[in-house]
C-alpha positions as CSV (number, residue, x, y, z in Angstrom):
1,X,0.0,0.0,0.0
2,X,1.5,3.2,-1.1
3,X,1.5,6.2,1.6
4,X,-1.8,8.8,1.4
5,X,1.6,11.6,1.3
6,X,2.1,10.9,-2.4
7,X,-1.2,11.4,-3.7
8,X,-1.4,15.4,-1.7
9,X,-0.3,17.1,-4.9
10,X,-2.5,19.4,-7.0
11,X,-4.1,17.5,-10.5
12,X,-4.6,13.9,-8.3
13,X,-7.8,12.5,-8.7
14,X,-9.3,10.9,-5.6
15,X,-12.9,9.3,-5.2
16,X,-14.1,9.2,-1.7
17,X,-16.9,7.1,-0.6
18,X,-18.7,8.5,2.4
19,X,-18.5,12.0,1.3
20,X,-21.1,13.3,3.2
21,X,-19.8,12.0,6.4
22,X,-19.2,14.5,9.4
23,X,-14.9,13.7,8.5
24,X,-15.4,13.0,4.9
25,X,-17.1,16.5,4.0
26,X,-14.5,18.2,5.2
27,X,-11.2,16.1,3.8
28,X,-12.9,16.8,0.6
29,X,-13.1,20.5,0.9
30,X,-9.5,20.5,2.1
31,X,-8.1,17.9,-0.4
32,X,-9.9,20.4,-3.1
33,X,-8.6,23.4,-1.3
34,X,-4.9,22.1,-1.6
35,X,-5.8,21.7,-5.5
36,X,-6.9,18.0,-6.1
37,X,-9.7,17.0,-8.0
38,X,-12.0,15.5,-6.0
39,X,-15.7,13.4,-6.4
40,X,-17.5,11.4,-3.9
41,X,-20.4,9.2,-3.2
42,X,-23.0,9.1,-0.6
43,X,-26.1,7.4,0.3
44,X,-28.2,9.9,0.9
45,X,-28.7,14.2,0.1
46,X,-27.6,16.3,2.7
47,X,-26.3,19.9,3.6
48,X,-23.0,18.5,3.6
49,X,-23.6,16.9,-0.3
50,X,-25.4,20.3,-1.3
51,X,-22.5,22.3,0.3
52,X,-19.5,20.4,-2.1
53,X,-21.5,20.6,-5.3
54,X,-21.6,24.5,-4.6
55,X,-18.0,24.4,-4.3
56,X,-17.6,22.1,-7.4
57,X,-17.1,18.7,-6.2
58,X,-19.1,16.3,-8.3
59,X,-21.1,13.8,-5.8
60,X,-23.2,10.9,-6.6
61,X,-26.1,9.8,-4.8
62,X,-26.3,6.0,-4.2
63,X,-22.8,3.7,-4.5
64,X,-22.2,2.0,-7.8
65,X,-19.3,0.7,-9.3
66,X,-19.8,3.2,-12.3
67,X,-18.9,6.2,-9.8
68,X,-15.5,5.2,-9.5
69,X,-14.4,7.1,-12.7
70,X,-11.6,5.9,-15.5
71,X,-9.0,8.5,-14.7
72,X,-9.3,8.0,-10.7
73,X,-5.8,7.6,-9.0
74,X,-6.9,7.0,-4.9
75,X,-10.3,6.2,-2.9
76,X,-10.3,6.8,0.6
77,X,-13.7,5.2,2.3
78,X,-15.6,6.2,5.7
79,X,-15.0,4.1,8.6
80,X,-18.7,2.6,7.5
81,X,-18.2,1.4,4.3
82,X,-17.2,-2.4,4.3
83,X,-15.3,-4.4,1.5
84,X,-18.5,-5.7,-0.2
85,X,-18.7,-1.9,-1.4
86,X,-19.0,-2.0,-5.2
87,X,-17.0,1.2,-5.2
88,X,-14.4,-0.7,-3.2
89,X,-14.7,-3.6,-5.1
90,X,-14.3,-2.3,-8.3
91,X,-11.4,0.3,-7.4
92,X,-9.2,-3.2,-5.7
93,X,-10.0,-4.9,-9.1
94,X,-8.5,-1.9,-10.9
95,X,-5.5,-1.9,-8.5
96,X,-6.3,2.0,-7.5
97,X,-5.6,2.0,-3.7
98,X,-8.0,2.2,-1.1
99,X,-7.4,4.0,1.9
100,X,-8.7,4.7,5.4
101,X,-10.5,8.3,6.2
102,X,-7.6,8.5,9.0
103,X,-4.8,7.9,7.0
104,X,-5.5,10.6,4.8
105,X,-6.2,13.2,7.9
106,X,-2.5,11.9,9.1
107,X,-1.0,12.4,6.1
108,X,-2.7,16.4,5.8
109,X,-1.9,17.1,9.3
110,X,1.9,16.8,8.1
111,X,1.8,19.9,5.9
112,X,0.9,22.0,9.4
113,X,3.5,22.9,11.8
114,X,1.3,22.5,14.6
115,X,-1.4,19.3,15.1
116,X,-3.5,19.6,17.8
117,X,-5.0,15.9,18.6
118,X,-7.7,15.7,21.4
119,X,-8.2,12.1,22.3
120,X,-9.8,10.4,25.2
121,X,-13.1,7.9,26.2
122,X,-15.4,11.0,26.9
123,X,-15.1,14.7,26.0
124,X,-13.7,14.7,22.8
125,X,-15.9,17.0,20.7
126,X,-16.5,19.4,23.7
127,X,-13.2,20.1,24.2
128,X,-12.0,19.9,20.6
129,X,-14.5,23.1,20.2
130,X,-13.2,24.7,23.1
131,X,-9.8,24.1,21.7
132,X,-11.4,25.5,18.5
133,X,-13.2,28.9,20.1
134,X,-9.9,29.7,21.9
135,X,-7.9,29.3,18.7
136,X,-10.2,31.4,16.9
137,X,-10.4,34.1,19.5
138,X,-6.4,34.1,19.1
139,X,-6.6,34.4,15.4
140,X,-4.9,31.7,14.4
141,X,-7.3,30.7,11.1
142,X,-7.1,26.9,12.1
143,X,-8.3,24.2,10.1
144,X,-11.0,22.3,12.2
145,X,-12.3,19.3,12.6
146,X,-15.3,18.1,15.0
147,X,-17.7,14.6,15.2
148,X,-20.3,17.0,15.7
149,X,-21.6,20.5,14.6
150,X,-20.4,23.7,16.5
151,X,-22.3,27.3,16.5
152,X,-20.1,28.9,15.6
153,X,-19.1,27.2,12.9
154,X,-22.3,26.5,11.3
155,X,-20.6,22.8,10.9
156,X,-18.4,20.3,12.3
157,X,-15.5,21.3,10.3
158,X,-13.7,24.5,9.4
159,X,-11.4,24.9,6.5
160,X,-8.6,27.7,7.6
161,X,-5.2,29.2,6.3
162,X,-3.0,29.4,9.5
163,X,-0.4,26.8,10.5
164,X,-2.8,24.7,12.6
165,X,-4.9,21.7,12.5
166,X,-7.2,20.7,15.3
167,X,-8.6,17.3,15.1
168,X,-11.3,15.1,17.2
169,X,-9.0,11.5,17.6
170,X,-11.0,8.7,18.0
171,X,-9.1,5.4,19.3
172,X,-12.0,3.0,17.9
173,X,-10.6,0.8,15.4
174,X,-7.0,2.5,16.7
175,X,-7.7,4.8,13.7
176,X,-6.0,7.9,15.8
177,X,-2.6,5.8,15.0
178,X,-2.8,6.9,11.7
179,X,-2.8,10.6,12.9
180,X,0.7,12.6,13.5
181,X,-0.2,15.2,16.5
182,X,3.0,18.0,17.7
183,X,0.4,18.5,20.8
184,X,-2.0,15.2,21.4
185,X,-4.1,15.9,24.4
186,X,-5.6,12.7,26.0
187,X,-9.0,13.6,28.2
188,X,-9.3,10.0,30.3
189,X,-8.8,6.5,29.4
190,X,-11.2,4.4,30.1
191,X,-12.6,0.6,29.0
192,X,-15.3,1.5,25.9
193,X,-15.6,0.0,22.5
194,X,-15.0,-3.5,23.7
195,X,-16.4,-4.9,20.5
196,X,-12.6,-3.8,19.0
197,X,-10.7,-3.6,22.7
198,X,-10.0,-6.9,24.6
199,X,-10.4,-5.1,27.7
200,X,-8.7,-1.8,29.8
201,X,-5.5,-3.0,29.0
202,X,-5.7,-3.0,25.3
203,X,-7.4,0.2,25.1
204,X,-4.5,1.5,27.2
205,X,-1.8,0.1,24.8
206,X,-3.8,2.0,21.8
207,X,-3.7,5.3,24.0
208,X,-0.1,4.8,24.5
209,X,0.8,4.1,21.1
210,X,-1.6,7.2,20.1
211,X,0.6,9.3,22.4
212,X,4.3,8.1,21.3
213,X,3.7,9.4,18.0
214,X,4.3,13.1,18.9
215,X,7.9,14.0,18.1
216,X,10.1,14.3,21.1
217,X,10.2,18.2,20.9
218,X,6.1,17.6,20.9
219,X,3.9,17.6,24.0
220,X,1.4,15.5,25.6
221,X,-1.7,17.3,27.6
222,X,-3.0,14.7,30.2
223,X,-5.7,14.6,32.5
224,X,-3.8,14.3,35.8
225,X,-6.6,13.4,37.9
226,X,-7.3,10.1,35.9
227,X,-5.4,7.3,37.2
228,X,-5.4,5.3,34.0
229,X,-4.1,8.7,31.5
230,X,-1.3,8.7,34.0
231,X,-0.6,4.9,34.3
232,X,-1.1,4.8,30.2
233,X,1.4,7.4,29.8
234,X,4.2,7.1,32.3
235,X,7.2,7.4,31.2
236,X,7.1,8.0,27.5
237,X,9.8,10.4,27.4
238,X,8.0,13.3,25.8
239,X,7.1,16.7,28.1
240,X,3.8,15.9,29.5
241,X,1.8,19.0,30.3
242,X,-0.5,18.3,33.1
243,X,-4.4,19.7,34.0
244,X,-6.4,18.7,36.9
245,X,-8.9,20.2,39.2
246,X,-5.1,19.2,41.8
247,X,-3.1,22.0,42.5
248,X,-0.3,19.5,41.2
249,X,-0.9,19.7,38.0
250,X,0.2,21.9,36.0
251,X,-2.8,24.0,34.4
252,X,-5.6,23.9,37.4
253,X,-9.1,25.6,38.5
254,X,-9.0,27.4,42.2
255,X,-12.3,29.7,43.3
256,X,-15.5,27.5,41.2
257,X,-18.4,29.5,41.7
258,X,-21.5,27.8,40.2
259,X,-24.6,29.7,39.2
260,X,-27.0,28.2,37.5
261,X,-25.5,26.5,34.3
262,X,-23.0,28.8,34.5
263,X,-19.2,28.6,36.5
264,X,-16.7,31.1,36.6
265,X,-13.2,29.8,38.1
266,X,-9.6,31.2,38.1
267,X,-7.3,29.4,36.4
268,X,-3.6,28.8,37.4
269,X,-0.4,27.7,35.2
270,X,2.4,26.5,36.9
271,X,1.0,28.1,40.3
272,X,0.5,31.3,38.8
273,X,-2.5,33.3,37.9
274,X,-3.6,33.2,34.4
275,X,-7.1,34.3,33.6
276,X,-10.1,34.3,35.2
277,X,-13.4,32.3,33.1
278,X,-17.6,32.0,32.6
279,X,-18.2,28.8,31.2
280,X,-21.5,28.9,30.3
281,X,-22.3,25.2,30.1
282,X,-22.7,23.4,33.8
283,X,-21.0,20.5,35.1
284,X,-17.8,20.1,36.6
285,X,-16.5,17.5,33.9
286,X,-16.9,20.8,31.6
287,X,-14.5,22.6,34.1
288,X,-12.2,19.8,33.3
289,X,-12.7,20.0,29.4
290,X,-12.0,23.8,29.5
291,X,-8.9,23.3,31.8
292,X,-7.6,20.5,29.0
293,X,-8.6,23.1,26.2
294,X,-6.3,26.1,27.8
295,X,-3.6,23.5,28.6
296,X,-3.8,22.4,24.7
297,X,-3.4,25.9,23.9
298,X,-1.1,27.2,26.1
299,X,1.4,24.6,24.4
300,X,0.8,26.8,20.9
301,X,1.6,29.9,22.8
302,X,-2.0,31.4,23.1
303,X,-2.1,34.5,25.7
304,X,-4.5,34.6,28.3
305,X,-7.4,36.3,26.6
306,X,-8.1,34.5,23.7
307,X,-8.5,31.4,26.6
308,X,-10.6,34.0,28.5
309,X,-12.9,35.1,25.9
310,X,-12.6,32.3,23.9
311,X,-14.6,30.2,26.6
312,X,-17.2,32.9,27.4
313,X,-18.2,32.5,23.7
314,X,-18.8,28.7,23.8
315,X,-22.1,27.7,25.2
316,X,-21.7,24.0,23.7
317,X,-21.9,22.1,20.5
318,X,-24.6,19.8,18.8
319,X,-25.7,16.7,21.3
320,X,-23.9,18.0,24.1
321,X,-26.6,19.2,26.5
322,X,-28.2,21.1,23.9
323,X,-31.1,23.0,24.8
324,X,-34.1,21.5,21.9
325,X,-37.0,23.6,23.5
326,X,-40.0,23.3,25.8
327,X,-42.6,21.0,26.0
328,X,-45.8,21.5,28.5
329,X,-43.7,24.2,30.6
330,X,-40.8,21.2,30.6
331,X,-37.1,21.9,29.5
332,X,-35.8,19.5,27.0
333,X,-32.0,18.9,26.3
334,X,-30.3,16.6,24.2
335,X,-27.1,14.8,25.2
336,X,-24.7,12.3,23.5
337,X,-23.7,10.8,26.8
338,X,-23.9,6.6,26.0
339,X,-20.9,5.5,28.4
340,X,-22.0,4.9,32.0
341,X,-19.4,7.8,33.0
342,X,-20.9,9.6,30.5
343,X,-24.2,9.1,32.0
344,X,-22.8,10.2,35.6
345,X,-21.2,13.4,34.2
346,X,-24.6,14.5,32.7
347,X,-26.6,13.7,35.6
348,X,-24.0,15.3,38.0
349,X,-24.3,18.6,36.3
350,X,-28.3,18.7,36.0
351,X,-28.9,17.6,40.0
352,X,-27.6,21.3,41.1
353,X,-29.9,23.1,38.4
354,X,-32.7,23.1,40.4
355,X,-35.4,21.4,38.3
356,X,-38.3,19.1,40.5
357,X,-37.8,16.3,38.1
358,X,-35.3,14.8,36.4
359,X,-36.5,12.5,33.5
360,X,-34.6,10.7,31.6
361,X,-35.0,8.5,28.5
362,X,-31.9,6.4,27.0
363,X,-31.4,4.5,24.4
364,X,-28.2,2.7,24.6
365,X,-26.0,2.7,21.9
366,X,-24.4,-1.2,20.8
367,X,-24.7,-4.4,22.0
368,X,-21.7,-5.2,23.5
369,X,-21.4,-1.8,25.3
370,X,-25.1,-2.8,26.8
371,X,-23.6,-6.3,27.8
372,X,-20.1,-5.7,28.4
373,X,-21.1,-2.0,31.3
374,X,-24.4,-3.6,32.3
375,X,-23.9,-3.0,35.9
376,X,-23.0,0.4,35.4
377,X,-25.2,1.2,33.8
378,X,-28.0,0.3,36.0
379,X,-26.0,2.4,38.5
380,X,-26.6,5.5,36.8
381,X,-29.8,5.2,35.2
382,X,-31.7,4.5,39.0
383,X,-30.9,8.1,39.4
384,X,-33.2,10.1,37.7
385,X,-36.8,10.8,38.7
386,X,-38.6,9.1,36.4
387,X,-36.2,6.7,33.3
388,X,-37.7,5.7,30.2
389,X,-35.4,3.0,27.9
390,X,-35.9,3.0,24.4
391,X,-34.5,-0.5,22.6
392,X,-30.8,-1.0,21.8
393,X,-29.2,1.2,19.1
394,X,-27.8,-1.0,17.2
395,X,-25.4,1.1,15.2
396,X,-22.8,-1.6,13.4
397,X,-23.7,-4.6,15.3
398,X,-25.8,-7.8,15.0
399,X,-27.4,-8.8,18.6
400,X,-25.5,-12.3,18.4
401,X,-26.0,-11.5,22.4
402,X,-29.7,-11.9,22.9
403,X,-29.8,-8.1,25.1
404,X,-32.2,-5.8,25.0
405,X,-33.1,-2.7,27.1
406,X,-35.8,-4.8,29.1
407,X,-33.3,-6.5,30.8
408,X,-31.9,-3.0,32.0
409,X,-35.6,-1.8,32.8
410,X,-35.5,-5.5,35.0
411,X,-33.4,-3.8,36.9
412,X,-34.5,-0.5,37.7
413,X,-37.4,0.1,39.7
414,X,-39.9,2.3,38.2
415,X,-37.7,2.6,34.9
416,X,-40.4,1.5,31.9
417,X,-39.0,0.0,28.7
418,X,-40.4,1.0,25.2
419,X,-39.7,-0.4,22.4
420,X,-41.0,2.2,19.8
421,X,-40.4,5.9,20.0
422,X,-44.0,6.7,20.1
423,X,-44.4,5.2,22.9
424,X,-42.3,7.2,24.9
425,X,-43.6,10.3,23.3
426,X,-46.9,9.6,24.4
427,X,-46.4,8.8,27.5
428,X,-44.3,12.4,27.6
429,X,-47.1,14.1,26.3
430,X,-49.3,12.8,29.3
431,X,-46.9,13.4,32.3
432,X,-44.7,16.2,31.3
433,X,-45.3,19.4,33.4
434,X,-43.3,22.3,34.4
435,X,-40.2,22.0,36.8
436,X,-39.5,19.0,34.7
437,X,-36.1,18.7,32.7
438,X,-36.5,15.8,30.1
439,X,-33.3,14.4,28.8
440,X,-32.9,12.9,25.4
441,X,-29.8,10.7,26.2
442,X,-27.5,8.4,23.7
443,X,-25.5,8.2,20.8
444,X,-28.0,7.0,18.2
445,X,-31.5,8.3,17.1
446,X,-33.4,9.4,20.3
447,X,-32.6,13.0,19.9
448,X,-35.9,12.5,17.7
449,X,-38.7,12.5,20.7
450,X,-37.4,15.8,22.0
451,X,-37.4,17.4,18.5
452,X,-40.8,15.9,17.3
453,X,-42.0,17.1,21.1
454,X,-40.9,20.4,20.7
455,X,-42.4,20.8,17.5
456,X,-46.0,20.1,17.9
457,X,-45.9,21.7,21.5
């Protein structure tokens, strides 16, 4: 397999498959930008589709082997397109090579002198566009992008001229080893996608690996208050920047004042004052996130308030307690928690918000997750007021297990499993009253009954 590198030169045709994807939008408005000529694929019309043709990129709606033109010299494929792809197919029976979505990110990240990777289990798209508003407030121009849409973008993605690239890294599949971060900031380690992992271990050997690849006059940003980041990363001999709500580390919060969904805290570099913030998103995980964002930034030599302003511009991006509306006098927020921590850091922030009721409906997101975090589940969702479980997400997976959210709901006093959406809603539109906060919770579709409630209140 040749290396992506080659191919990054203006007149080389590529094909990409996917093209509407949250990634693959953007690597083809940056592979264009850098003066390829690009077409794609997708399986559907979207924003994303509409948005390429308007900048030229020819895209096809549907896959078929005739979309992988005569003249094409690469494909590069979405993480959810399989083998039995007739594009795929028919480009490996041509001999034109097919690469991953994340090898081609690696090899554009090289033309930037600095890489700014944010990798962990949870928090990767919030603090990506933190990273992203501070960057921006600095005027650097960077070139962004996000597994989810930010404000004030407009989009997940931003194509910039500057000399940096910021970049959600995702460990599933290990696709962040193809990546080549100068600054690789690692949120918390922690046993997920165990459909791919063995276990903690193995995820901890792909975290590692992730974080060797920055160069040794690189840094690594680590979350000093998790045990496994450290444990992961010690000693790799790279300078390791630390953040932590411990005064130990090296980038920490003193003075968090909480007001509302709102904190303001003063933050501290190497025991020294360095701004004071309003985050205006609750939780204390989002502390955190803010404290890894500043510590990311203070590596490319941001001043104090671009970090300060910066955050008091970010009030969250898409699926991450977003606010969707109100329903019968009830606030309804949509969250992308579907990790049992996950789960704990949104219901953490909401308890000190003052609502009378907290309710809850989850729709867990894979099999094996469901099956392999069962317990911990149940942990968290006996919390809220009143839980509703919507059936399995299924994403990529076959239930080979035999597991369904009843067995959760078997669990859980009071909780009440549904297996269709409408049911849920219905049940909503008879119980819902003000005071109430009702939180559309997981990874795959349920972000639907809030919306569809909020439209026919």
């Amino acid at each position: 397999m040749p290396d992506f590198e080659q191919y990054l030169k203006p007149g080389k045709r590529g094909h990409l498959v996917g093209v509407g994807g949250v990634s693959m939008a953007p690597l083809a408005e940056v592979l264009a930008g850098m003066g390829l000529v690009i077409d794609g694929s997708d399986m559907s019309e979207s924003e994303k589709t509409q948005h390429l043709r308007s900048l030229g990129i020819d895209v096809k709606i549907g896959h078929s082997a005739m979309n992988v033109a005569p003249d094409i010299q690469f494909v590069v494929r979405t993480a959810a397109v399989g083998d039995s792809n007739p594009e795929i197919v028919e480009a490996r029976a041509r001999g034109v090579p097919v690469f991953e979505r994340a090898q081609a990110w690696g090899a554009i990240m090289r033309d930037y002198d600095n890489a700014l990777c944010i990798a962990g289990t949870h928090g990767k798209t919030t603090t990506t566009s933190m990273c992203t508003h501070i960057l921006m407030a600095a005027e650097r121009d960077p070139t962004v992008m996000i597994g989810g849409t930010l404000p004030l973008l407009h989009a997940g993605h931003r194509v910039g001229g500057g000399d940096t690239i910021i970049l959600e890294s995702c460990e599933y599949h290990d696709s962040f080893l193809a990546f080549h971060p100068t600054v690789a900031v690692i949120l918390d380690v922690d046993a997920d996608h165990l459909d791919y992992f063995s276990d903690l271990q193995d995820v901890e050997r792909s975290f590692r690996e992730f974080a060797s690849k920055v160069p040794p006059n690189g840094r690594i940003v680590a979350n000093m208050d998790d045990r496994n980041t450290m444990d992961t990363l010690e000693p790799l001999g790279r300078e390791l920047v630390t953040f932590g709500l411990t005064e130990k580390a090296d980038v920490y919060a003193r003075n968090i004042r909480r007001a509302g969904a709102a904190s303001n805290f003063d933050i501290y570099c190497h025991g020294r004052f360095f701004t004071n913030v309003t985050l205006h998103i609750p939780g204390l995980h989002n502390v955190k996130n803010a404290l890894a964002a500043t510590a990311a930034c203070l590596c490319l030599g941001v001043r104090p308030n671009a970090v300060k302003y910066g955050l008091a511009g970010f009030t969250g991006a898409g699926r991450r307690f977003e606010f969707k509306g109100k329903f019968h006098g009830a606030d309804i927020y949509d969250d992308y928690a579907h990790h049992p921590q996950e789960l704990k850091a949104l219901l953490d922030a909401v308890e000190p918000l003052g609502y009378n009721r907290t309710v809850l409906v989850f729709q867990p997101h894979t099999y094996t997750r469901t099956a392999a975090l069962f317990d911990d589940f149940i942990d968290q969702l006996r919390r809220p007021d009143v839980t509703y479980l919507a059936e399995i997400y299924a994403a990529r997976e076959a239930n080979t297990l035999g597991i369904s959210s009843a067995d959760l709901a078997g669990h859980i006093e009071g909780s009440r499993f549904c297996p269709s959406f409408g049911e849920i809603e219905q049940s909503l539109r008879e119980t819902a009253r003000p005071g109430d906060i009702i939180l559309t919770v997981g990874a795959g579709d349920v972000y639907k009954i809030g919306e569809h409630l909020v439209n026919s209140d």
